[in-house]
N, CA, C and O atoms as CSV, one atom per row, in Angstrom:
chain,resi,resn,atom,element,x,y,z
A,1,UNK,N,N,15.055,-5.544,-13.615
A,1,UNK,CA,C,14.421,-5.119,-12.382
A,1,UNK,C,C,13.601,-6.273,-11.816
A,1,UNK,O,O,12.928,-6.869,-12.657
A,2,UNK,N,N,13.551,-6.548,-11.015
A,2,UNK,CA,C,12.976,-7.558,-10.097
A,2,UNK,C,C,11.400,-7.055,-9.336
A,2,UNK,O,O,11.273,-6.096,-8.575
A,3,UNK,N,N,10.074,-8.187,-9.882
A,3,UNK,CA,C,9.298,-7.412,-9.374
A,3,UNK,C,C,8.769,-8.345,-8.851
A,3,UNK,O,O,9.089,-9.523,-9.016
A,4,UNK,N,N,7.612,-7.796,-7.930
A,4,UNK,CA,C,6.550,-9.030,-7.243
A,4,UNK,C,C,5.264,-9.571,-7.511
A,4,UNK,O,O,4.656,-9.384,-6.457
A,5,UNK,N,N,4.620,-10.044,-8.182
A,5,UNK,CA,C,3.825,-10.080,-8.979
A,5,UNK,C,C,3.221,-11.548,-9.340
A,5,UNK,O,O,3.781,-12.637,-9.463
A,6,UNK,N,N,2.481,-11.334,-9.406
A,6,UNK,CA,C,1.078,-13.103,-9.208
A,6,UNK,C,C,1.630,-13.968,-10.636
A,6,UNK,O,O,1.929,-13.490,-11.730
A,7,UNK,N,N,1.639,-14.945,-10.332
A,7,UNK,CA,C,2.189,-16.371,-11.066
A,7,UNK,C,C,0.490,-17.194,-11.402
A,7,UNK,O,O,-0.167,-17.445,-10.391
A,8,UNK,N,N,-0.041,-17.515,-12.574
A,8,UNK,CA,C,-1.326,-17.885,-12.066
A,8,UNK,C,C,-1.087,-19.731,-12.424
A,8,UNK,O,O,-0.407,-20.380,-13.220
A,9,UNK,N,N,-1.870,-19.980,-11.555
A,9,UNK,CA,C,-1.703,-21.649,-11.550
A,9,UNK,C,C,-2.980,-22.183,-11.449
A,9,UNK,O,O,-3.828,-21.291,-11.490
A,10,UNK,N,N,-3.433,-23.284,-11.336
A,10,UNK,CA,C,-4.458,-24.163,-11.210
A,10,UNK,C,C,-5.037,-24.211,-12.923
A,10,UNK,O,O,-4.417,-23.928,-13.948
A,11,UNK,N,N,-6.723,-24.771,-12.711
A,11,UNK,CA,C,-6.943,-25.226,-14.203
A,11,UNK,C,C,-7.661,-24.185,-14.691
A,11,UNK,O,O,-7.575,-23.027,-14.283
A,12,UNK,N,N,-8.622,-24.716,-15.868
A,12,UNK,CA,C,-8.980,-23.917,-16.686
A,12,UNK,C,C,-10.885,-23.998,-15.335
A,12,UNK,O,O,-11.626,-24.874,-14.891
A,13,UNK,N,N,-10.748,-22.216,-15.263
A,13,UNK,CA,C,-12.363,-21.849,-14.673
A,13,UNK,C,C,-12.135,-21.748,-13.262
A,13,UNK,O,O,-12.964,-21.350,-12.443
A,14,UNK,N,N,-10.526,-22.273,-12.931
A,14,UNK,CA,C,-10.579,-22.211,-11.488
A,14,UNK,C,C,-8.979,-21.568,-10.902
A,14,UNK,O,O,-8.113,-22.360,-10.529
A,15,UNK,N,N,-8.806,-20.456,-10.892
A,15,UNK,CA,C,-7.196,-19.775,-10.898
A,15,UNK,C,C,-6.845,-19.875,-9.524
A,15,UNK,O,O,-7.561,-19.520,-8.587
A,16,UNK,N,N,-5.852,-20.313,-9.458
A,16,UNK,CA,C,-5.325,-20.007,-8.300
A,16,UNK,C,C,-3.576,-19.331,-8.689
A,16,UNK,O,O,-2.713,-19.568,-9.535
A,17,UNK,N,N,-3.730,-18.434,-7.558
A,17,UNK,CA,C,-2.017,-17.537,-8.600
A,17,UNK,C,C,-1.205,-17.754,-6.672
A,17,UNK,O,O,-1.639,-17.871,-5.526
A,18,UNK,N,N,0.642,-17.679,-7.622
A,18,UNK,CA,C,1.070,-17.831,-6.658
A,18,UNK,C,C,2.054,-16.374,-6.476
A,18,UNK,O,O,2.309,-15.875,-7.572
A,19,UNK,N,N,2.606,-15.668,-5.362
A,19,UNK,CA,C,2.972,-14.231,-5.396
A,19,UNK,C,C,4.704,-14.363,-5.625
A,19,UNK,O,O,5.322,-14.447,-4.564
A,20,UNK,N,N,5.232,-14.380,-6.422
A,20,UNK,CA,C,6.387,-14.682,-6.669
A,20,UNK,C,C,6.979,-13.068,-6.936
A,20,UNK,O,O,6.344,-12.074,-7.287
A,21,UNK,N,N,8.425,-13.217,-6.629
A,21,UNK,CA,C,9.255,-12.161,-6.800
A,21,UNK,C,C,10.148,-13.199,-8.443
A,21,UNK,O,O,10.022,-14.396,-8.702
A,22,UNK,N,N,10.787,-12.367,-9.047
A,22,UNK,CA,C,10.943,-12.568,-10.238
A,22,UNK,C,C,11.082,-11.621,-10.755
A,22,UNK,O,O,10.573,-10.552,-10.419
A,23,UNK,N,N,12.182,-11.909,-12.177
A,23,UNK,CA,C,12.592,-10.963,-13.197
A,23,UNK,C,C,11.867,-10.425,-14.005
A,23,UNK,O,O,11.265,-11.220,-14.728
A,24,UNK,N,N,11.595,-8.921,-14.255
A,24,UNK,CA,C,10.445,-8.279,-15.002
A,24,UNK,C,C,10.614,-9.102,-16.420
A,24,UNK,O,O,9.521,-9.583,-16.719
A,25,UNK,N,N,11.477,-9.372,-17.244
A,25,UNK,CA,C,12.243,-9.660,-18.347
A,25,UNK,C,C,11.169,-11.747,-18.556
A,25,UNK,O,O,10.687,-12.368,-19.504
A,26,UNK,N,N,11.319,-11.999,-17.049
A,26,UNK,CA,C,10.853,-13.269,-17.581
A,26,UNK,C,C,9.321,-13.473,-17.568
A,26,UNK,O,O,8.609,-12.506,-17.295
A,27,UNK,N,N,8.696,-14.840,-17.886
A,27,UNK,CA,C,7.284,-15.193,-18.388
A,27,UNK,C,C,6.520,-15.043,-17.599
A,27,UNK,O,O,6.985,-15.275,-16.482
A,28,UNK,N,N,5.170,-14.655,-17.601
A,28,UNK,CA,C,3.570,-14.678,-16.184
A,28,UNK,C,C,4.526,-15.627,-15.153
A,28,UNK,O,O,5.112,-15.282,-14.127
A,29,UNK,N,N,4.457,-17.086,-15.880
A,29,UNK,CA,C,4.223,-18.136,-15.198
A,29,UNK,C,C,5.470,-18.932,-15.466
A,29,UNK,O,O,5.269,-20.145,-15.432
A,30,UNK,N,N,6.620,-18.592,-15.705
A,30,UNK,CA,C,7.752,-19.109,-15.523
A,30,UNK,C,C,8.634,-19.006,-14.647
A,30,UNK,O,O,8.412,-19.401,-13.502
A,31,UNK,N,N,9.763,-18.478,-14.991
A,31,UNK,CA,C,11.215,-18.532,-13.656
A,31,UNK,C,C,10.983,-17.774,-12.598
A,31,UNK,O,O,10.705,-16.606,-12.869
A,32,UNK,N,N,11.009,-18.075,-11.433
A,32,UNK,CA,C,11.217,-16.942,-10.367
A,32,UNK,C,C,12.254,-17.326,-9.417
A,32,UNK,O,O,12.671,-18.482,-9.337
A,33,UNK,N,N,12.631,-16.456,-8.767
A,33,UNK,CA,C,13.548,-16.281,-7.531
A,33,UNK,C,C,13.333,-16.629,-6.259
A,33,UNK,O,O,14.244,-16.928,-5.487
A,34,UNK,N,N,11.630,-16.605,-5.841
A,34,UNK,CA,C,11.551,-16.984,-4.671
A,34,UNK,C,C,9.655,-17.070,-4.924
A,34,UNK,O,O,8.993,-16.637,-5.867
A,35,UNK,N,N,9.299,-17.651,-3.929
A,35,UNK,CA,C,7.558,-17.805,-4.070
A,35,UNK,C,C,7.587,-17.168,-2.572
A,35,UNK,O,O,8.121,-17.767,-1.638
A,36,UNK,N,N,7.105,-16.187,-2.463
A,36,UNK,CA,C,6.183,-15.583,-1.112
A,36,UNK,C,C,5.096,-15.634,-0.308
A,36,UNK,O,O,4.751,-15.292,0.823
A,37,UNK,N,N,4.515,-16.373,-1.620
A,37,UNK,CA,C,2.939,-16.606,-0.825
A,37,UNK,C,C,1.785,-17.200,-1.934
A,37,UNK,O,O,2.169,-17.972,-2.812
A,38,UNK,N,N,0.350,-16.800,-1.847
A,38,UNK,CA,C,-0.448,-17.484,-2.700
A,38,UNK,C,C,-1.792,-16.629,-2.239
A,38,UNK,O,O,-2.114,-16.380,-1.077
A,39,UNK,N,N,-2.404,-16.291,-3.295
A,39,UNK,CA,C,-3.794,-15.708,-3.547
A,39,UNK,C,C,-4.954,-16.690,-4.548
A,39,UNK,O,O,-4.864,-16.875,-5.762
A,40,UNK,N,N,-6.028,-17.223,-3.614
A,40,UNK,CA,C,-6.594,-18.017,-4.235
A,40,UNK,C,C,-8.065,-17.594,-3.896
A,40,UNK,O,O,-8.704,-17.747,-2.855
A,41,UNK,N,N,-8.581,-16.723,-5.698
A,41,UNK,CA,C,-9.667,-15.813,-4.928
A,41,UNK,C,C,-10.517,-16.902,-5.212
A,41,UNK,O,O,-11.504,-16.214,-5.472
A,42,UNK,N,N,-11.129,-18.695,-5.452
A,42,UNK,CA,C,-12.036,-19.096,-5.579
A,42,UNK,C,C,-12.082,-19.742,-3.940
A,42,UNK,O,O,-12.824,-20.720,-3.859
A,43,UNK,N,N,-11.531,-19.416,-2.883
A,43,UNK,CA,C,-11.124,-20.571,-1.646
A,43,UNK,C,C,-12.899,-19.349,-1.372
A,43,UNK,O,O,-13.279,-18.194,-1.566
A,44,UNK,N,N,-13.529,-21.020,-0.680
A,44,UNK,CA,C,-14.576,-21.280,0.487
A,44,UNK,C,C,-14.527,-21.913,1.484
A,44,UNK,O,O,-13.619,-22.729,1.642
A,45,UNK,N,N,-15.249,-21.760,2.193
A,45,UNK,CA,C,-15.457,-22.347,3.480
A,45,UNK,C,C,-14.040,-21.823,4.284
A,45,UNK,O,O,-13.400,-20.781,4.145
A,46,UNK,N,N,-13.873,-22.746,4.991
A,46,UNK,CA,C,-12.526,-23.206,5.951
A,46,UNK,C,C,-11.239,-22.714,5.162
A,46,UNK,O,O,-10.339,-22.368,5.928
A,47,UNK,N,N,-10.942,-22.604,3.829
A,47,UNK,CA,C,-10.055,-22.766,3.223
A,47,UNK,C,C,-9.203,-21.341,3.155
A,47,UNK,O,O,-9.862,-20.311,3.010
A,48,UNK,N,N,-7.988,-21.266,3.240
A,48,UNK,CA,C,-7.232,-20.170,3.317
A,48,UNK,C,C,-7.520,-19.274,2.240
A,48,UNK,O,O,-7.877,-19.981,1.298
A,49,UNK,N,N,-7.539,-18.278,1.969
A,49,UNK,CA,C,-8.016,-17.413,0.528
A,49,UNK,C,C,-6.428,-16.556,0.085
A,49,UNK,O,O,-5.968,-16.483,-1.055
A,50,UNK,N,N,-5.906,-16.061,1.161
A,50,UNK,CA,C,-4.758,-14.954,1.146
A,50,UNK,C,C,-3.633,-15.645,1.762
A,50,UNK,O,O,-4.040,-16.422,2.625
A,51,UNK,N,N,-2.189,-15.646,1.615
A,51,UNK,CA,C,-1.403,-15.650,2.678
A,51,UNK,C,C,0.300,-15.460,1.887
A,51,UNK,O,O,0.763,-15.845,0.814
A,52,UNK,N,N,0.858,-14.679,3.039
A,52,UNK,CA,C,1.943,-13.516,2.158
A,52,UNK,C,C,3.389,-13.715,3.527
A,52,UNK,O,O,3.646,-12.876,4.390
A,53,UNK,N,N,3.952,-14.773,3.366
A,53,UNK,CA,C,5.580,-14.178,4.004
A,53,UNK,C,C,5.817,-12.726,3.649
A,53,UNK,O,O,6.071,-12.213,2.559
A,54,UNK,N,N,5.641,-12.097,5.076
A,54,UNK,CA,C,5.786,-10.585,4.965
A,54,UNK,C,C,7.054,-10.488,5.353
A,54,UNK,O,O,7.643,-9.627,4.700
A,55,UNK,N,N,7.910,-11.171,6.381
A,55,UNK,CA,C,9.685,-10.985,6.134
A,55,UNK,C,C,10.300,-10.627,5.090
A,55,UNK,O,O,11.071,-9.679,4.938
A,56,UNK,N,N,9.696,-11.961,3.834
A,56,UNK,CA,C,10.769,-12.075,2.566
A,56,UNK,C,C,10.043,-10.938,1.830
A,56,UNK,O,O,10.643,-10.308,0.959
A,57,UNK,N,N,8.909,-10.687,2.117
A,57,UNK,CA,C,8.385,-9.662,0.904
A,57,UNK,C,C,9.083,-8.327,1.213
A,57,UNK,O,O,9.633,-7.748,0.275
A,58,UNK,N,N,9.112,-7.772,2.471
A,58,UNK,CA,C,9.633,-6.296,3.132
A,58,UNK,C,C,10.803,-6.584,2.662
A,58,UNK,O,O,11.243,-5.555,2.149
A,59,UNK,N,N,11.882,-7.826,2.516
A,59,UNK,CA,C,13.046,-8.010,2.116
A,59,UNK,C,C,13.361,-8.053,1.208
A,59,UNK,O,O,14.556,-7.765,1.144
A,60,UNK,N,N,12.666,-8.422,-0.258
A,60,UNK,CA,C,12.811,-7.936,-1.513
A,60,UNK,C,C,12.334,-6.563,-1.583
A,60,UNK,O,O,12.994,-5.984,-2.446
A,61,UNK,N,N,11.579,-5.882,-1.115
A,61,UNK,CA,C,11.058,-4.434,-1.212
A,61,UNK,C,C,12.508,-3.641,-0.960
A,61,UNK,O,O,13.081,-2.998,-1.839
A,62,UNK,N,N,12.897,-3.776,0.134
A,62,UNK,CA,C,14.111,-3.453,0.656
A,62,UNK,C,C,15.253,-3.123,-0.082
A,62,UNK,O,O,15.919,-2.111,0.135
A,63,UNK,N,N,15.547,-4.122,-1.131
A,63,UNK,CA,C,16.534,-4.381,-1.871
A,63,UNK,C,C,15.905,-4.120,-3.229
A,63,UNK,O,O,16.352,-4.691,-4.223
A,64,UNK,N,N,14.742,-3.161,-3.316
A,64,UNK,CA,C,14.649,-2.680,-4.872
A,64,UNK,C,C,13.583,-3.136,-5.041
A,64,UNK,O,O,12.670,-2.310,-5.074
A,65,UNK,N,N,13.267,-4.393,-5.193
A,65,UNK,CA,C,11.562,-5.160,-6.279
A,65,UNK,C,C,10.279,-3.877,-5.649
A,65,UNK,O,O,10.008,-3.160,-4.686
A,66,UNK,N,N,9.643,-4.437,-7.562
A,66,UNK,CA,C,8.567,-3.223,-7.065
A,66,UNK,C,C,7.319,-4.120,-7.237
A,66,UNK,O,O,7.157,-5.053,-8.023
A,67,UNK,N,N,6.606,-3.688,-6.453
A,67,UNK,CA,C,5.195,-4.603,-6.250
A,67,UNK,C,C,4.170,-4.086,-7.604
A,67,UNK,O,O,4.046,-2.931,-8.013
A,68,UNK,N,N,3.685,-4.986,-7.985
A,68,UNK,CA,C,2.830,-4.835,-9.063
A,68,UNK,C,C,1.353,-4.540,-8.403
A,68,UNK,O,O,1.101,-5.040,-7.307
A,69,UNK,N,N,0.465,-3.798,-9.018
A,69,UNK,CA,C,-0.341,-2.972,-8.671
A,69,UNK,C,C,-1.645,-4.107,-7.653
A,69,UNK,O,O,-2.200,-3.731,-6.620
A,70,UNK,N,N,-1.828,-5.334,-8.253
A,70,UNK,CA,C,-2.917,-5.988,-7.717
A,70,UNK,C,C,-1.956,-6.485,-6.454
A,70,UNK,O,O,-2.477,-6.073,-5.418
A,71,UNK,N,N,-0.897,-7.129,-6.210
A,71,UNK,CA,C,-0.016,-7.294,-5.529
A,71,UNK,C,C,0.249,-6.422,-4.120
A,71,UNK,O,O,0.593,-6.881,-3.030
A,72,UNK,N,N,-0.044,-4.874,-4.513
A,72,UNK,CA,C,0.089,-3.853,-3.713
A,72,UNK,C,C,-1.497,-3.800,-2.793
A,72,UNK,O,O,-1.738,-3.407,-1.652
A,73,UNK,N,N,-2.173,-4.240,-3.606
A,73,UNK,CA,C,-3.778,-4.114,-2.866
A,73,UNK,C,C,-3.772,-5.328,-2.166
A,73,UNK,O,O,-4.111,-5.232,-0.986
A,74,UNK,N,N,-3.309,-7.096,-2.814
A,74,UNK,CA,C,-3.364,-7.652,-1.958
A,74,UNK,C,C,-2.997,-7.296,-0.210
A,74,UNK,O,O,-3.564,-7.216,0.879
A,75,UNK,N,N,-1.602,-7.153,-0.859
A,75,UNK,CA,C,-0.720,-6.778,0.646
A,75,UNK,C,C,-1.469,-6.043,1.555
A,75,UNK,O,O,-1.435,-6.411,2.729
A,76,UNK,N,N,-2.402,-4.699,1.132
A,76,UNK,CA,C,-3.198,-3.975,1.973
A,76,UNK,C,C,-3.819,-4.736,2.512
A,76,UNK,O,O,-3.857,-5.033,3.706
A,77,UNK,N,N,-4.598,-5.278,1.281
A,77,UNK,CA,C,-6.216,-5.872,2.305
A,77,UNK,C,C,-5.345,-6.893,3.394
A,77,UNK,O,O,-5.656,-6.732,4.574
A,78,UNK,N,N,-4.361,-7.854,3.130
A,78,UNK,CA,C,-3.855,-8.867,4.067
A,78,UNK,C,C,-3.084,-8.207,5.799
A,78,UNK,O,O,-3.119,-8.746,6.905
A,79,UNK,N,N,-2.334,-6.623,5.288
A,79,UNK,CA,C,-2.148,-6.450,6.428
A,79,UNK,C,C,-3.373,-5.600,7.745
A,79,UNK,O,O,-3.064,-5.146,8.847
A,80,UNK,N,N,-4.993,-5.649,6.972
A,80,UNK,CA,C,-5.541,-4.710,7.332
A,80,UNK,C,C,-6.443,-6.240,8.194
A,80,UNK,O,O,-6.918,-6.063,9.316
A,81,UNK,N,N,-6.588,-7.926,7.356
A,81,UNK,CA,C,-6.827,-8.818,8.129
A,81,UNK,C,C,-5.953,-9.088,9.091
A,81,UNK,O,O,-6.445,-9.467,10.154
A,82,UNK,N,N,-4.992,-9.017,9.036
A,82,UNK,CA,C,-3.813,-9.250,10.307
A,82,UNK,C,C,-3.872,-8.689,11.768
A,82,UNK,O,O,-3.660,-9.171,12.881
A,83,UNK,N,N,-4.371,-7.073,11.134
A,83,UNK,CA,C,-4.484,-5.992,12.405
A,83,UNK,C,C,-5.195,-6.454,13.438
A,83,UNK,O,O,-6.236,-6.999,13.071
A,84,UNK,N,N,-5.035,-6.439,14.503
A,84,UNK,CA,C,-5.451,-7.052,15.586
A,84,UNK,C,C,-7.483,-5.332,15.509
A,84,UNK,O,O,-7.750,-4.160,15.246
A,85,UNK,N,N,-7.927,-6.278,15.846
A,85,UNK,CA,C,-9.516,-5.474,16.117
A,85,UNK,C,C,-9.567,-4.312,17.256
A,85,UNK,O,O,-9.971,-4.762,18.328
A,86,UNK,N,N,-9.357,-3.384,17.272
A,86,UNK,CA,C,-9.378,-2.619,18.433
A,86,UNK,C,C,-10.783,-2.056,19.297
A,86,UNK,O,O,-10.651,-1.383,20.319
């Protein structure tokens, strides 16, 4: 089964994870199929914190992958920054 789910990268005290779709079967931080995006909860200032290709993600959703639970909240909070302010 193919899921979507955070890859974590950077060093030791400072994580930065990347949102990869990938085989349930393979490692945290090994093989994947495609990279979607990147969650980097230490970003300050100016610096991007969230950001999610929502095409390819609705497009693996589409075709089966299931979003892993922190994955599923990212996506919220990111499409709730997106929403235009009414």
């Amino acid at each position: 089964m193919v899921v979507i789910r955070l890859a974590r990268g950077g060093s030791k005290k400072r994580p930065f994870y990347n949102i990869v779709a990938t085989d349930s079967r393979n490692r945290r931080d090994g093989r994947f199929n495609e990279r979607i995006g990147f969650y980097n909860p230490m970003a300050s200032g100016a610096a991007l914190r969230l950001s999610i290709n929502e095409a390819s993600l609705n497009a693996w959703v589409a075709n089966g992958a299931q979003m892993s639970d922190t994955v599923a909240r990212l996506y919220k909070e990111f499409k709730k920054a997106a929403a235009p302010a009414a």
